[in-house]
VOPAGU-2260 file (C-alpha; in pm, 1 decimal, decimal comma):
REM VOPAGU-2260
SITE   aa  ch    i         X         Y         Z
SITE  UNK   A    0   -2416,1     297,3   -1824,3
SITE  UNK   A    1   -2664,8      45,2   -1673,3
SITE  UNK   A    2   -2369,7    -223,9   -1747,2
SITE  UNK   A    3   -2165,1     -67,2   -1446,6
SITE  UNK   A    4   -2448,0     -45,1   -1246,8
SITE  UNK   A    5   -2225,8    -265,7   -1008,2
SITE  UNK   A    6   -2017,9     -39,2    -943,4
SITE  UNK   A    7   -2235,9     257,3    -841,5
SITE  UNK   A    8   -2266,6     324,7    -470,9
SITE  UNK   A    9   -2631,6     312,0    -415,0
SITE  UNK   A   10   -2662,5     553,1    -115,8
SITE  UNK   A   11   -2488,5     814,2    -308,5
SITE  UNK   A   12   -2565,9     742,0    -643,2
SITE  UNK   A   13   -2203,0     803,5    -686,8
SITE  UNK   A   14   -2029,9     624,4    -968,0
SITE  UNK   A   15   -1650,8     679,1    -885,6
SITE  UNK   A   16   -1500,4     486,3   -1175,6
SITE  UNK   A   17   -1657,5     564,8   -1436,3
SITE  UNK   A   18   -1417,4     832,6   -1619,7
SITE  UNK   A   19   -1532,6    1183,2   -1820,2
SITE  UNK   A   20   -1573,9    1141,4   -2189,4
SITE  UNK   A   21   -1458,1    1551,1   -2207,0
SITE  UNK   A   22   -1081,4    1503,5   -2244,9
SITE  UNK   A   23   -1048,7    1466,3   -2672,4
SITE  UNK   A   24    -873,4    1766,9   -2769,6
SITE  UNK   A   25    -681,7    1792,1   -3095,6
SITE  UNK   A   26    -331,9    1877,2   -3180,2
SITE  UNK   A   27    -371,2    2251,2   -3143,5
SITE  UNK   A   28    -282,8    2289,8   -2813,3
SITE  UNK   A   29     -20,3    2036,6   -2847,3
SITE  UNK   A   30     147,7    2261,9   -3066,5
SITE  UNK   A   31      93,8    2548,5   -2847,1
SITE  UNK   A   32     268,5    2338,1   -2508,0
SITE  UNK   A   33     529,9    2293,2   -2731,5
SITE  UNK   A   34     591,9    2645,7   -2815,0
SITE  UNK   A   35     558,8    2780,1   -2506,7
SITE  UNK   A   36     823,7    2521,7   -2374,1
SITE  UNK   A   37    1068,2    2628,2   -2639,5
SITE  UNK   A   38    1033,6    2985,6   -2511,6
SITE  UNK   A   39    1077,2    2902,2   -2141,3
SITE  UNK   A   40    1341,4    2607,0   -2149,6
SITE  UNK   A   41    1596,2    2867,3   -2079,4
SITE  UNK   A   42    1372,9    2923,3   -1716,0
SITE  UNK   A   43    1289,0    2586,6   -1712,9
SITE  UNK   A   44    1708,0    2511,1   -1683,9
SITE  UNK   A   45    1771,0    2744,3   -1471,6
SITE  UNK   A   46    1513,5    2632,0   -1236,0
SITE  UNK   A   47    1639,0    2234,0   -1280,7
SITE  UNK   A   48    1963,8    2343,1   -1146,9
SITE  UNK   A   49    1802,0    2546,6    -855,4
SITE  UNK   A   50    1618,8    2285,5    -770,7
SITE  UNK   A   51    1867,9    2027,2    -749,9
SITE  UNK   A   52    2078,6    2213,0    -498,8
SITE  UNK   A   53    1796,4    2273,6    -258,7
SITE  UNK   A   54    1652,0    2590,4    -359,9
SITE  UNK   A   55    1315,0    2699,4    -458,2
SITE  UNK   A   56    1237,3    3016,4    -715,5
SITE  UNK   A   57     879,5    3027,0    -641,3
SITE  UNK   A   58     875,0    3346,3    -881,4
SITE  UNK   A   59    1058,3    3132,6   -1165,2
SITE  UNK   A   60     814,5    2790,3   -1075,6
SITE  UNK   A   61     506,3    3038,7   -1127,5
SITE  UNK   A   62     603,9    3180,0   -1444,9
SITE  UNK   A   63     676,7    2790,9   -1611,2
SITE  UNK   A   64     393,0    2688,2   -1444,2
SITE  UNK   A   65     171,3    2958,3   -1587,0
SITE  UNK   A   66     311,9    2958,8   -1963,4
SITE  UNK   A   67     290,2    2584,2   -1995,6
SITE  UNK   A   68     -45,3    2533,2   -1883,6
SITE  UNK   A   69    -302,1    2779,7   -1713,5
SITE  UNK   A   70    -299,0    2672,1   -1370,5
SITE  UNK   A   71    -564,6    2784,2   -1181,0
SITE  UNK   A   72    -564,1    2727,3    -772,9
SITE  UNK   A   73    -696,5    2810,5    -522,0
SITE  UNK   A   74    -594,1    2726,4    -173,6
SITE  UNK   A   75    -794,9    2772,3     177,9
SITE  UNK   A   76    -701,5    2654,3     494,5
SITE  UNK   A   77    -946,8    2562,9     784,7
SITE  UNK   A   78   -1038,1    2838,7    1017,9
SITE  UNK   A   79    -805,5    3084,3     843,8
SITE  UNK   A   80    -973,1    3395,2     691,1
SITE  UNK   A   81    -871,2    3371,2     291,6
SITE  UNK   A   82    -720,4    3734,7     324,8
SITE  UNK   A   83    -517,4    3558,3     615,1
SITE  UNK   A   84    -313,5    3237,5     465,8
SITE  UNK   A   85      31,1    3261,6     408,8
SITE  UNK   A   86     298,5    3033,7     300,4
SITE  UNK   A   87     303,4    2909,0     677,7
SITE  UNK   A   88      27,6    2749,8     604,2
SITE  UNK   A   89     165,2    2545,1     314,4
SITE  UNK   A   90     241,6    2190,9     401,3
SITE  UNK   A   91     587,8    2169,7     648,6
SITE  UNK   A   92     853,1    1962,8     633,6
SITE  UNK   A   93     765,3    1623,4     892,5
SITE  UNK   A   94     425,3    1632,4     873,8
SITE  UNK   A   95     245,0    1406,8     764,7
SITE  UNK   A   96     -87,7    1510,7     523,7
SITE  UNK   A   97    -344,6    1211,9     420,7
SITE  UNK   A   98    -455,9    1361,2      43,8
SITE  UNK   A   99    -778,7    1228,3    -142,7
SITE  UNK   A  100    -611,6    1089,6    -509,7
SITE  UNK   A  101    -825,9    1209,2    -817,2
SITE  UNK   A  102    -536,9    1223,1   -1105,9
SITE  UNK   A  103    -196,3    1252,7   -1200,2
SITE  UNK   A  104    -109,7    1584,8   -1153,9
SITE  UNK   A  105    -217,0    1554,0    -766,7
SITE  UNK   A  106     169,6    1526,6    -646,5
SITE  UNK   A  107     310,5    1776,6    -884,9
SITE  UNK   A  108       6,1    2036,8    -723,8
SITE  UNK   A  109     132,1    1882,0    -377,7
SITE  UNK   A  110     514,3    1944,5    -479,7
SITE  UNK   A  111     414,9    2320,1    -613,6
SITE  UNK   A  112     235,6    2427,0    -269,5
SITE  UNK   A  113     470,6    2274,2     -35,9
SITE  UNK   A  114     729,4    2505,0     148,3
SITE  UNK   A  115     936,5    2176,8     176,3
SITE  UNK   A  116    1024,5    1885,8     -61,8
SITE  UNK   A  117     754,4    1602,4     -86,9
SITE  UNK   A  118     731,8    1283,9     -50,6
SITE  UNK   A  119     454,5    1083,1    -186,9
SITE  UNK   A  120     292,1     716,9     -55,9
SITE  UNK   A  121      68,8     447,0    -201,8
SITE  UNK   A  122      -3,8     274,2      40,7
SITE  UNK   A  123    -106,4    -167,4      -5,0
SITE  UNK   A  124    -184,5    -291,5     311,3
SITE  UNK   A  125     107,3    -308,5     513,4
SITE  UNK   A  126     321,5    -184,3     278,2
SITE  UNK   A  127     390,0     181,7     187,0
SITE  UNK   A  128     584,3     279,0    -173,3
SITE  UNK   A  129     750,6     592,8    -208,3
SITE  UNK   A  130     663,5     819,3    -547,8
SITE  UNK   A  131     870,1    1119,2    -701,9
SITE  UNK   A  132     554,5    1346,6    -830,0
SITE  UNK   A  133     678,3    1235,2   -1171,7
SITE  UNK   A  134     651,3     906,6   -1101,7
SITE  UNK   A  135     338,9     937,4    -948,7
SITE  UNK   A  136     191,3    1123,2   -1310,0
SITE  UNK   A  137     311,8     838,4   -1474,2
SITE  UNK   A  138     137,4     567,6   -1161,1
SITE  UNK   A  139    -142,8     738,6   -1221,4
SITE  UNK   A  140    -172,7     752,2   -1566,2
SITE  UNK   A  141    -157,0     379,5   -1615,6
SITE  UNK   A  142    -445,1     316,5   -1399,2
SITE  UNK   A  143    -324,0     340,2   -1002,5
SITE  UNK   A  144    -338,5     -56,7   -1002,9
SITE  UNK   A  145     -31,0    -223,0   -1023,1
SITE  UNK   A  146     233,5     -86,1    -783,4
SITE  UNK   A  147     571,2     -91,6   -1051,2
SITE  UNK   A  148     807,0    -395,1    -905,2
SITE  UNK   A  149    1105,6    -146,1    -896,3
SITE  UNK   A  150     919,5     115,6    -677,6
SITE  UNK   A  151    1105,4     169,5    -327,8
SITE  UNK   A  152     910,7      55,7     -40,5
SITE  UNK   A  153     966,8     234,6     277,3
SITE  UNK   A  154    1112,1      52,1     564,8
SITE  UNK   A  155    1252,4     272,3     830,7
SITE  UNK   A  156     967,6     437,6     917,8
SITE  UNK   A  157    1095,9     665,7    1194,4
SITE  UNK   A  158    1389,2     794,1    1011,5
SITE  UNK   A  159    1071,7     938,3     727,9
SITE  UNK   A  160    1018,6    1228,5    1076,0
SITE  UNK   A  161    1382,8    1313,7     976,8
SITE  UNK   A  162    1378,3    1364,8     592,8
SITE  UNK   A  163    1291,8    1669,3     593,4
SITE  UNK   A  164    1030,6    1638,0     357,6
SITE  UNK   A  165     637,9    1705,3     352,1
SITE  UNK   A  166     436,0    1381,4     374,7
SITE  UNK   A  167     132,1    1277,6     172,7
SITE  UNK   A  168     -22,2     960,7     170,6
SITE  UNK   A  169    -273,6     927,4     -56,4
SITE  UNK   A  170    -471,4     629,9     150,3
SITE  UNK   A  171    -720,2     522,0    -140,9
SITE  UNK   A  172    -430,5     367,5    -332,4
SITE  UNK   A  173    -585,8     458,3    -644,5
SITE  UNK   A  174    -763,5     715,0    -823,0
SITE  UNK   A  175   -1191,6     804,8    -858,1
SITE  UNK   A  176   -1338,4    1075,0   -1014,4
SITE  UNK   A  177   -1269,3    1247,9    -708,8
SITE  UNK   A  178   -1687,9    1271,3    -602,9
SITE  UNK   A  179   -1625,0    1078,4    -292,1
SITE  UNK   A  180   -1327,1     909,6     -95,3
SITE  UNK   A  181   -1257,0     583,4    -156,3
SITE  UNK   A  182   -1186,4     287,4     119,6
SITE  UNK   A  183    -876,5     309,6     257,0
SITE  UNK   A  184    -574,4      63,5     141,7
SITE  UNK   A  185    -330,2     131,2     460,0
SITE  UNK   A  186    -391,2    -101,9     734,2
SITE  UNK   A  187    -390,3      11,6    1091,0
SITE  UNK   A  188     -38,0    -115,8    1173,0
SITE  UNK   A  189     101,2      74,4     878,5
SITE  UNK   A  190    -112,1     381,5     967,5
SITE  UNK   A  191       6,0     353,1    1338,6
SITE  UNK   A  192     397,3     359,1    1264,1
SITE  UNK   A  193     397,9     583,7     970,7
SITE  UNK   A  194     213,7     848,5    1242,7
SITE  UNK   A  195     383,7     771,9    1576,2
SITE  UNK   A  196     671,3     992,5    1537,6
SITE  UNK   A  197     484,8    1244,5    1334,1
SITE  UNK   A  198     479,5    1596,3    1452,4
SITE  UNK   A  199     124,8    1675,8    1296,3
SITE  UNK   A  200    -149,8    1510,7    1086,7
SITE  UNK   A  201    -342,6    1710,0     861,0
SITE  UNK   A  202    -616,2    1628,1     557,8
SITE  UNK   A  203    -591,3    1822,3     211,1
SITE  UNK   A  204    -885,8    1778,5     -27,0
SITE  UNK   A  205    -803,3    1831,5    -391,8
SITE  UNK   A  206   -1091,0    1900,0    -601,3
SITE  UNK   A  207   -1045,2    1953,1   -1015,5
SITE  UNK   A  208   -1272,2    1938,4   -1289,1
SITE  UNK   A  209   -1443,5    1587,1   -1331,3
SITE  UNK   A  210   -1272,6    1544,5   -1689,4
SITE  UNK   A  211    -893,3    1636,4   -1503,6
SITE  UNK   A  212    -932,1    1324,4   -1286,0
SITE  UNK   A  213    -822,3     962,5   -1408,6
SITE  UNK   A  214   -1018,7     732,1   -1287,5
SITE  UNK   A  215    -899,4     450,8   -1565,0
SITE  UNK   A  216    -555,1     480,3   -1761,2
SITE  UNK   A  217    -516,0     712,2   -2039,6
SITE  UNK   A  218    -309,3     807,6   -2292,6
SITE  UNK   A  219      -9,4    1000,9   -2166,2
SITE  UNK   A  220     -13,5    1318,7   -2475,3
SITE  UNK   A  221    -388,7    1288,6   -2496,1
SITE  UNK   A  222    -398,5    1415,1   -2153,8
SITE  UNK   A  223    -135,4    1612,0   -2188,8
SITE  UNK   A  224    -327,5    1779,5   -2504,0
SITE  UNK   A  225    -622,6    1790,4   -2262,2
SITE  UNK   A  226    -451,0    1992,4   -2014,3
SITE  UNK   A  227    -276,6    2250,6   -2251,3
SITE  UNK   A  228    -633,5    2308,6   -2418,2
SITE  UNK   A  229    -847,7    2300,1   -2060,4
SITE  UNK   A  230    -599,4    2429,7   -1814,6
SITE  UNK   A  231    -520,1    2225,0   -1478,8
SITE  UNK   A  232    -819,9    2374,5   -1216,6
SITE  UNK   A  233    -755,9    2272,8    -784,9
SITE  UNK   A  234    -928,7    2389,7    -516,0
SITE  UNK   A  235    -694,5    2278,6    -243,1
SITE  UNK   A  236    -837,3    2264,2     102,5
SITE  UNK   A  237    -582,3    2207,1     388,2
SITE  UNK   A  238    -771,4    2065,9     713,4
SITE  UNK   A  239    -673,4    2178,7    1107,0
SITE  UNK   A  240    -428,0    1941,0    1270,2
SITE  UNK   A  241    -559,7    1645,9    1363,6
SITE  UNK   A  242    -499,6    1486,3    1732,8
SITE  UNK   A  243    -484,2    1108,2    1739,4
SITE  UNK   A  244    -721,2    1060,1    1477,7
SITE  UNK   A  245    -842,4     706,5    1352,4
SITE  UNK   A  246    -828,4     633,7     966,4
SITE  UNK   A  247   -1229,9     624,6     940,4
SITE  UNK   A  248   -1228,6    1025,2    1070,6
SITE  UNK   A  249    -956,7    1093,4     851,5
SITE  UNK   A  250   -1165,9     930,2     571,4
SITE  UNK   A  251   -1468,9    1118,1     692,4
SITE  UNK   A  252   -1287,3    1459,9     733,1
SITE  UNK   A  253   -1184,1    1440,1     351,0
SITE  UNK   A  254   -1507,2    1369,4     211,7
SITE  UNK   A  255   -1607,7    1710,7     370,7
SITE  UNK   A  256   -1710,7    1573,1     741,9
SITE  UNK   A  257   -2018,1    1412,7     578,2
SITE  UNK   A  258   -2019,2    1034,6     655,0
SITE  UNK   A  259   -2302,6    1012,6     395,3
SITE  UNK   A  260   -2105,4    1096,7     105,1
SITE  UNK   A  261   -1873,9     827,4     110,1
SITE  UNK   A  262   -1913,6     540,6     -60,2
SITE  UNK   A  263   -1959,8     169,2      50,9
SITE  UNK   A  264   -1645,0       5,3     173,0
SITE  UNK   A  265   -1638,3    -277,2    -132,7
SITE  UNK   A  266   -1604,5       3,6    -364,7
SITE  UNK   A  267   -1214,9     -58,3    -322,6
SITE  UNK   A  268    -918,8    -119,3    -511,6
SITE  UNK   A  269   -1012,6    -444,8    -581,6
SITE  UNK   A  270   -1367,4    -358,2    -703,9
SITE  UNK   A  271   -1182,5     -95,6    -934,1
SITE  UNK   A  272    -960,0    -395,6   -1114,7
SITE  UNK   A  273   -1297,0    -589,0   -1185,2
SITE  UNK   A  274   -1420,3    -222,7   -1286,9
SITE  UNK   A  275   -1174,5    -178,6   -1538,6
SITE  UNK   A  276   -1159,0    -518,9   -1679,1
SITE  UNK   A  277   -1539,4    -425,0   -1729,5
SITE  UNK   A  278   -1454,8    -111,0   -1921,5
SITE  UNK   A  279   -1169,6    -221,3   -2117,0
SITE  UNK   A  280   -1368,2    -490,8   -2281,0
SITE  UNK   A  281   -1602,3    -225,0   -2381,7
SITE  UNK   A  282   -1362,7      87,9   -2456,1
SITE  UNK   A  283   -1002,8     131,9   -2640,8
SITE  UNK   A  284    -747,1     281,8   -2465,3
């Protein structure tokens, strides 16, 4: 690994491109996704339909969940005893919740926790693009570079306070292998009208298994496989409302309050595109 040497932080050590070499699986449990979807897609319709009216069967989401894949999460919530947190702690509709991005299943975890529907951001400067969880899986999947040319940028900014919907920006703009936080990719003007009308900002820290996270693009069933053999692992941490923070304490609250654990600011996005140029030369996708 001495060829990416460039792209480790050298405070840290941390190398937060570089991707896990543990996600080759076979076609075994392949075979057993698809089995256990044939079984459920009577749930699974039933549940499509729910959801597109507005409703949620958290019982019925649970069950899927559970037979598809073994989902395994935990959730906390700062300065709430674990024997304490209830679904009134689960991200609210028009808030707004700045999430550390580690792989693709990070808005369908978001979606699954929420007590309201989501809406996701990537954020590129000034510019803020709104993501479905699915399209986010897929986003993230192909690398987190290249924002898609048909993805809807958001404009009105104080009519988001309105939607109803639970907020998550996910600030890095692209993925790591989740071992520290990435510079941010919103600017301060975008940071300062997306929050002005908010009624709360929170952090959540996801943390998975270093072979869940996507650092680089991979292969959509080979992860897919991965997950069906490994199970999908989250420790989800929800932070205390935040009053008028700035986006270096939000970056510093989601690497764990530790300043020291974040990695140097030209460990970016763009450092990540010469990264992967690096590693495609040297690796088949």
């Amino acid at each position: 690994m001495e060829k990416y040497s460039d792209w480790m932080d050298k405070g840290t050590g941390i190398k937060p491109f570089i991707p896990s070499s543990s996600q080759k699986t076979g076609i075994l449990p392949l075979l057993r996704l698809f089995l256990s979807a044939i079984l459920i897609h009577p749930l699974l319709l039933i549940w499509i339909i729910f959801y597109m009216f507005g409703s949620r069967l958290r019982i019925l989401e649970n069950l899927i969940l559970r037979n598809l894949v073994t989902l395994h999460c935990k959730v906390t919530v700062e300065g709430v005893k674990e024997r304490e947190v209830t679904r009134e702690h689960s991200p609210q509709a028009n808030n707004v919740y700045f999430v550390n991005y580690t792989c693709p299943l990070d808005g369908l975890l978001l979606a699954f926790i929420s007590n309201a529907p989501v809406l996701l951001i990537i954020p590129r400067g000034n510019k803020l693009y709104r993501f479905t969880a699915y399209e986010l899986f897929r986003f993230t999947l192909s690398g987190s570079l290249d924002i898609p040319p048909t993805q809807p940028l958001i404009e009105e900014y104080q009519q988001l306070m309105k939607s109803g919907k639970a907020i998550f920006v996910f600030a890095e703009g692209t993925t790591s292998t989740g071992q520290s936080v990435l510079p941010f990719q919103i600017t301060e003007q975008a940071f300062s009208a997306l929050t002005r009308d908010s009624s709360k900002i929170y952090t959540i820290h996801l943390k998975s298994k270093v072979a869940q996270t996507t650092p680089v693009a991979v292969r959509f069933w080979g992860y897919i496989a991965y997950i069906a053999k490994a199970g999908v692992h989250y420790k989800c941490t929800i932070g205390a409302p935040l009053d008028n923070p700035t986006l270096d304490a939000i970056r510093i609250k989601l690497a764990g309050g530790d300043k020291y654990m974040l990695v140097r600011k030209n460990l970016d996005l763009e450092a990540k595109r010469k990264f992967v140029r690096a590693w495609n030369a040297n690796n088949k996708l």
